[in-house]
C-alpha positions in Angstrom: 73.2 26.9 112.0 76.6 28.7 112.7 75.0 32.0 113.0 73.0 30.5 116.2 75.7 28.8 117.7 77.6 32.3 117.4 74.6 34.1 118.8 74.2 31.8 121.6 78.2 31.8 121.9 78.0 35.6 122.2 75.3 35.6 124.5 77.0 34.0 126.9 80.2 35.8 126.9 78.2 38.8 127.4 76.3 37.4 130.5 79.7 35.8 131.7 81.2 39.1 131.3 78.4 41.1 133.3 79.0 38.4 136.1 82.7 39.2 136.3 82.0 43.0 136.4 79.7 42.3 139.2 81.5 39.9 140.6 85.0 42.3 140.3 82.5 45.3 142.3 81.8 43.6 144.8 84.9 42.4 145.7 86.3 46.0 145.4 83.2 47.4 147.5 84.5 44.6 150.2 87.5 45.9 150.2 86.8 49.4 150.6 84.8 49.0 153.8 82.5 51.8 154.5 81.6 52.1 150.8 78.5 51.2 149.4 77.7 50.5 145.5 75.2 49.8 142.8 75.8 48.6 139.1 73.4 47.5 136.7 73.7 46.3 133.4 71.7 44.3 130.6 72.9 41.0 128.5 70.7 39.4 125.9 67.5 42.0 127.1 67.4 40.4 130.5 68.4 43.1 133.1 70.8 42.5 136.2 71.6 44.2 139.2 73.5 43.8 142.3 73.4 46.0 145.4 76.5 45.8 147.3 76.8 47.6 150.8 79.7 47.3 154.0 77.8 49.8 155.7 74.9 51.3 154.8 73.0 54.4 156.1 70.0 53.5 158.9 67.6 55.6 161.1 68.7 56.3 164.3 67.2 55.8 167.7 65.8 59.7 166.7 63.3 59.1 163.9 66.4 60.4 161.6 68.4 58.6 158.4 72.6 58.5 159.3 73.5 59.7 155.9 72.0 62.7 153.9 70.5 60.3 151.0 68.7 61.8 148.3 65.5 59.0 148.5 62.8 59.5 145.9 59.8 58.5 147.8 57.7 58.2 144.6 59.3 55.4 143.5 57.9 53.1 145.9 54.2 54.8 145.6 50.9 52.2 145.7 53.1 50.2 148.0 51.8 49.6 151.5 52.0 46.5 154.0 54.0 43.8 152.6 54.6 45.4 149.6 57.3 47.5 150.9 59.0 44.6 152.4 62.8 44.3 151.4 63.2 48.3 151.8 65.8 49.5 154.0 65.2 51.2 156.8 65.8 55.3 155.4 63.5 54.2 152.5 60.8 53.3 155.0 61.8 56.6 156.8 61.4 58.3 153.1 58.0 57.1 152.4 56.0 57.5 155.8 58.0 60.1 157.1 59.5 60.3 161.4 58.3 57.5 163.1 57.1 57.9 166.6 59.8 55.5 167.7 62.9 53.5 166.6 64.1 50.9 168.9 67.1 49.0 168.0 69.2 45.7 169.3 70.9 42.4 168.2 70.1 38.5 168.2 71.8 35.3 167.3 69.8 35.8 163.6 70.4 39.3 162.7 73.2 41.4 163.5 71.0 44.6 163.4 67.1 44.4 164.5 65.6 47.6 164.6 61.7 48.4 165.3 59.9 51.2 163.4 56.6 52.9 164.5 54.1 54.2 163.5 51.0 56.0 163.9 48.6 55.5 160.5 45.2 55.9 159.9 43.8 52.1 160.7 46.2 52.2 164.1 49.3 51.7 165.1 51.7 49.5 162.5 55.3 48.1 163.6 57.8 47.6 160.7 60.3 44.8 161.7 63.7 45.1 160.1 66.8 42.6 160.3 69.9 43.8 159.1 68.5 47.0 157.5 66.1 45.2 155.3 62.3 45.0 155.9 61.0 41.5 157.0 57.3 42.2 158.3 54.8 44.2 159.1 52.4 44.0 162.0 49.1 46.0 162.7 
């Protein structure tokens, strides 16, 4: 009975401890501005990881990604439609390749919208972003 209490004792420091360290990053990331980091890290075989951006690269108004990122477009292979939703904007950018047009403003709900188009196969397909993630697709 000790043992498991210890276990579960030690199991919880460990995920406690992985909070802080995330926790600590972020803060740090915060007050970098500009900076953008990933950690990940495992407690108890359960895996964690926390994506922390001030500013992060996104495609300009000519089909192009602001930063020179080093995107493996395989990793998001046999994804299509709403399966690629959450993905930034150069990860879209890395996948299908230049769009035929990027559009970009503001609203009230997102301080970033930016449209993405494209010309595939089946038509045209609009990818709808909102603060440089993915929200929807139309086609």
């Amino acid at each position: 009975m000790k043992h498991a209490a210890r276990a579960i004792g030690s199991a919880l420091e460990d995920a406690g401890a992985l909070a802080l360290r995330v926790g600590a990053v972020a803060a740090l990331a915060a007050a970098l501005g500009g900076c953008a980091v990933e950690v990940s890290g495992f407690a108890n075989d359960k895996s964690a990881t926390a994506r922390v951006a001030t500013t992060e690269a996104v495609v300009a108004e000519d089909g192009r990604c602001t930063a020179d990122l080093s995107i493996d477009p395989s990793k998001f292979r046999g994804r299509e439609g709403e399966g690629l939703i959450g993905l930034t904007e150069c990860e879209l950018v890395a996948v299908k390749g230049e769009p035929l047009s990027v559009q970009t403003g503001s609203s009230p709900r997102a301080r970033r919208e930016t449209t993405i188009l494209y010309m595939e196969p089946t038509g045209k397909a609009l990818y709808l972003f909102a603060d440089n993630r993915l929200v929807k697709v139309v086609r």
